[in-house]
C-alpha positions as CSV (number, residue, x, y, z in Angstrom):
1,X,112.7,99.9,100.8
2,X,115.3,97.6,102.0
3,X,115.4,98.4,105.4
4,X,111.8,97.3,106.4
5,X,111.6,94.2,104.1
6,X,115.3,92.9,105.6
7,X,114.4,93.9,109.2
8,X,111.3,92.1,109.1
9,X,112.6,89.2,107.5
10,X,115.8,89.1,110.0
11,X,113.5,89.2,112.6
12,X,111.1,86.0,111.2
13,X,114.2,84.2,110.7
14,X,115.3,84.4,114.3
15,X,112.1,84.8,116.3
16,X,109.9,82.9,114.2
17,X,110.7,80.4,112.0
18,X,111.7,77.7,114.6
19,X,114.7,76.5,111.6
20,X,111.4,75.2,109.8
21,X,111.2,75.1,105.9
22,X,110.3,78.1,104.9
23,X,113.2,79.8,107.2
24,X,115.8,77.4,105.7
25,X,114.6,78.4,102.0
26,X,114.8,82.2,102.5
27,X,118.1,81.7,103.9
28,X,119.2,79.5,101.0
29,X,117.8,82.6,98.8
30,X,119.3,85.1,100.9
31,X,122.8,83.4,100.6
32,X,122.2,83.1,97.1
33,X,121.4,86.9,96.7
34,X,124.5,87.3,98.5
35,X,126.4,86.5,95.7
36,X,125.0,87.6,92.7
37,X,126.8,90.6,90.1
38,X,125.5,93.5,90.3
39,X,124.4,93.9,86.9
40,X,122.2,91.1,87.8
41,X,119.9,92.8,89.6
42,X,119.5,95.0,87.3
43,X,118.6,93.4,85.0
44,X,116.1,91.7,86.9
45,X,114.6,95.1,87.6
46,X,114.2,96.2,84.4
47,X,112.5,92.4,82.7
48,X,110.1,92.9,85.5
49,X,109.0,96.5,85.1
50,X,109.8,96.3,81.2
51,X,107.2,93.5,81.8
52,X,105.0,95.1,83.0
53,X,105.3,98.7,81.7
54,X,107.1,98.0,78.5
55,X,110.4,96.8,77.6
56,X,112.2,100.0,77.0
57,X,110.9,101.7,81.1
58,X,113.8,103.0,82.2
59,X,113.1,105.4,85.4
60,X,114.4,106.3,88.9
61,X,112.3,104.0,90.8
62,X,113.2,100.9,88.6
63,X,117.0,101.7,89.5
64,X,116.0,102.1,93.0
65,X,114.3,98.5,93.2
66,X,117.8,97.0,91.6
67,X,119.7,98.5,94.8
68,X,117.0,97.4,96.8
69,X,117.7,94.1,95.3
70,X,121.2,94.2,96.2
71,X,120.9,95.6,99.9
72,X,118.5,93.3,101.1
73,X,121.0,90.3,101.7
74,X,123.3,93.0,103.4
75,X,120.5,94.4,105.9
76,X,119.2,90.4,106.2
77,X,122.8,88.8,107.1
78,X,123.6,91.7,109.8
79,X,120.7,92.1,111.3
80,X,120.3,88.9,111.6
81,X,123.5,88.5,113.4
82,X,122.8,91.5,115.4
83,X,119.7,89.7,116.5
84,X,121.1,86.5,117.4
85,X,123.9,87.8,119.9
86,X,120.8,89.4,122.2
87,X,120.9,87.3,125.4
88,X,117.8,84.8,125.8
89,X,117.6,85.9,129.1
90,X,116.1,89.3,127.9
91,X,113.4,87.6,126.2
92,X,112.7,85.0,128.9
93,X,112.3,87.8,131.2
94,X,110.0,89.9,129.5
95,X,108.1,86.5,128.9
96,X,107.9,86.3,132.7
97,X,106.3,89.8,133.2
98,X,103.8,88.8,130.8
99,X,104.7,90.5,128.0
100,X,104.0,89.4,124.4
101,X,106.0,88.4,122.0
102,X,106.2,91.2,119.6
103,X,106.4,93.7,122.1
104,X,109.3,91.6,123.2
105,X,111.0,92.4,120.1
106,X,110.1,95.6,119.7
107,X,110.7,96.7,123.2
108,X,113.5,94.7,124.5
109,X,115.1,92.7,121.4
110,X,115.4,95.4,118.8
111,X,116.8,98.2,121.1
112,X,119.3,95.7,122.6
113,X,120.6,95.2,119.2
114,X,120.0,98.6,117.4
115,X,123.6,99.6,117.3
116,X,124.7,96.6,115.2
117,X,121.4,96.9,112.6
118,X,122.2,101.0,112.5
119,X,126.0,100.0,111.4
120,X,124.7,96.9,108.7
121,X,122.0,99.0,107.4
122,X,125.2,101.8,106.5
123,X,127.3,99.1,105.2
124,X,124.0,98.2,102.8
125,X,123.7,101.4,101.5
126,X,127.5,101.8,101.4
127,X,127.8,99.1,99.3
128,X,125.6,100.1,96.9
129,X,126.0,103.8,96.8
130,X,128.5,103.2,94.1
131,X,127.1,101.1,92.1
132,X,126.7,102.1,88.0
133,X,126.4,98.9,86.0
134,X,122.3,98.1,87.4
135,X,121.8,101.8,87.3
136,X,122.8,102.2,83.7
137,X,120.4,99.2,82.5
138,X,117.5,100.8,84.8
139,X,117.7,104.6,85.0
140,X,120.0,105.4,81.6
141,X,121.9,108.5,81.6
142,X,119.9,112.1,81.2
143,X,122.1,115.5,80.4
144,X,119.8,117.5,82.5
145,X,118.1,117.4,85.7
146,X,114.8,114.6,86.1
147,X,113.4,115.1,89.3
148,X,110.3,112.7,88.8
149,X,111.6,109.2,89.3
150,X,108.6,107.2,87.6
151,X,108.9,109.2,84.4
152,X,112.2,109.4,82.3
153,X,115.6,108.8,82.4
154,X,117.6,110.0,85.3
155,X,121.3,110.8,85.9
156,X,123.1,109.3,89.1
157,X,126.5,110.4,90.8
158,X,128.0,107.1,89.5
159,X,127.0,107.1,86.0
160,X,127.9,110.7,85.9
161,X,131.4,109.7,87.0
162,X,131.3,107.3,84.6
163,X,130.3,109.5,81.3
164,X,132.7,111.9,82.5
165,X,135.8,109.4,82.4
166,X,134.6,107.3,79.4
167,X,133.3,110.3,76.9
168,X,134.6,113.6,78.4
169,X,133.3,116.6,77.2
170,X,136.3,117.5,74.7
171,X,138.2,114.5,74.2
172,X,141.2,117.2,73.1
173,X,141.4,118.5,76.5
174,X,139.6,115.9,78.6
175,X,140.5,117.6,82.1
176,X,137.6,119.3,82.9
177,X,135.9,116.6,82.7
178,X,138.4,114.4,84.9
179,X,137.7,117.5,87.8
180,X,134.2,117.0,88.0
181,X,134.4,113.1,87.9
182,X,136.7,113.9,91.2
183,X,134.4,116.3,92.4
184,X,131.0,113.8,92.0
185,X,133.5,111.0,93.5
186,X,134.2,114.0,96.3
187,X,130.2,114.2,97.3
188,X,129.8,110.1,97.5
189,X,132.7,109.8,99.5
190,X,131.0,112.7,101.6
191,X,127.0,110.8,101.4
192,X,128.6,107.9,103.2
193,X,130.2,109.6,105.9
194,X,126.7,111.3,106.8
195,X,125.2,108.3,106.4
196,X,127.4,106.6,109.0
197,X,127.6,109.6,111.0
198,X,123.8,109.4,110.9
199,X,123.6,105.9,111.8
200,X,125.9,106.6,115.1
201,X,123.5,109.4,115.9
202,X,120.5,106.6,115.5
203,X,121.9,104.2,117.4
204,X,123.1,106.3,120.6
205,X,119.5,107.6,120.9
206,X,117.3,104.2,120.4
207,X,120.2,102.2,122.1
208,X,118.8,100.9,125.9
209,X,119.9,103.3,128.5
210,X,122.0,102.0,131.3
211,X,122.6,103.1,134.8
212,X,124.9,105.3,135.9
213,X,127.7,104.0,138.2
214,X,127.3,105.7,141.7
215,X,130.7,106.5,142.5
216,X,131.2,106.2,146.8
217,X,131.5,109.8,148.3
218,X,134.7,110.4,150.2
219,X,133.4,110.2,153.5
220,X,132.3,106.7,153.1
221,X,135.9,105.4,151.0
């Protein structure tokens, strides 16, 4: 959910907002979400769907709005960045053929600079992949498997790793449970490197394909 809603916001920033009000405030707000603990956002999560739904909800998708909460600043900042270093002279071109503005961006702008958003949008989800205080407040810890994340409580990698340090399974002989807090700790370590892998893989296809060098044939060196 944060990819889209930071992208789009990213590219209003830049392309849009002219350093007018309304771009200054969300980046006041973005630089202020920048900061904020963790546990912040989710508690922020859970007052507004305990607000709505009832104050004890406590579900997969509320735990997934609190990282959402916490990437968007992430995905904002870099893509932001990303977008910035693309040379006016693409744009101005594209302007001169006639083309319009968004298919500017989405032609010519966004390729250019796909390669740095693949790499912030990893480092978002990177960053939050670990994250157990927001998920504790919003999705709880369940002993068996939920697979329906708008009803009940739902176990994560890092609350399990978490339960299994704090309250192991018999406190007597505790290193079971120490082996398979290594072994979820294993499988994030794992996630991210996919992820990144993944985003490499996404950036070498949508990146803008160059010409290749024609190398002089020995005849005419």
């Amino acid at each position: 959910m944060s990819v889209p809603i930071g992208l789009l916001t990213a590219i209003y920033l830049v392309e849009y907002s002219n350093n007018g009000w309304l771009g200054k405030a969300i980046t006041f707000f973005v630089d202020v979400m920048t900061g904020i603990p963790s546990i912040v956002a989710g508690l922020f999560a859970a007052a507004l769907f305990g607000m709505i739904f009832g104050p004890s909800t406590r579900t997969g998708i509320v735990a997934a709005v609190a990282l959402t909460v916490l990437m968007i600043p992430t995905v904002v900042k870099n893509t932001e960045e990303m977008l910035r270093i693309v040379p006016n002279e693409l744009r101005e071109a594209s302007y001169a053929l006639g083309v319009r503005k968004w298919r500017t961006i989405l032609k010519v702008v966004i390729p250019t600079a796909i390669s740095g958003i693949a790499s912030g949008v990893t480092l978002a989800i990177a960053r939050v992949i670990g994250e157990t205080a927001p998920l504790l407040v919003t999705a709880g810890f369940a002993t068996a498997i939920n697979w329906n994340s708008f009803s009940g409580w739902m176990t994560t990698l890092p609350t399990y790793i978490y339960y299994q340090i704090m309250t192991p399974t018999s406190p007597t002989n505790p290193d079971p449970s120490l082996q398979r807090a290594w072994a979820a700790a294993l499988i994030l370590i794992a996630i991210v490197m996919l992820l990144n892998l993944l985003a490499r893989l996404i950036a070498k296809a949508f990146a803008p394909k160059t010409p290749a060098a024609k190398h002089p044939s020995s005849h005419e060196s």
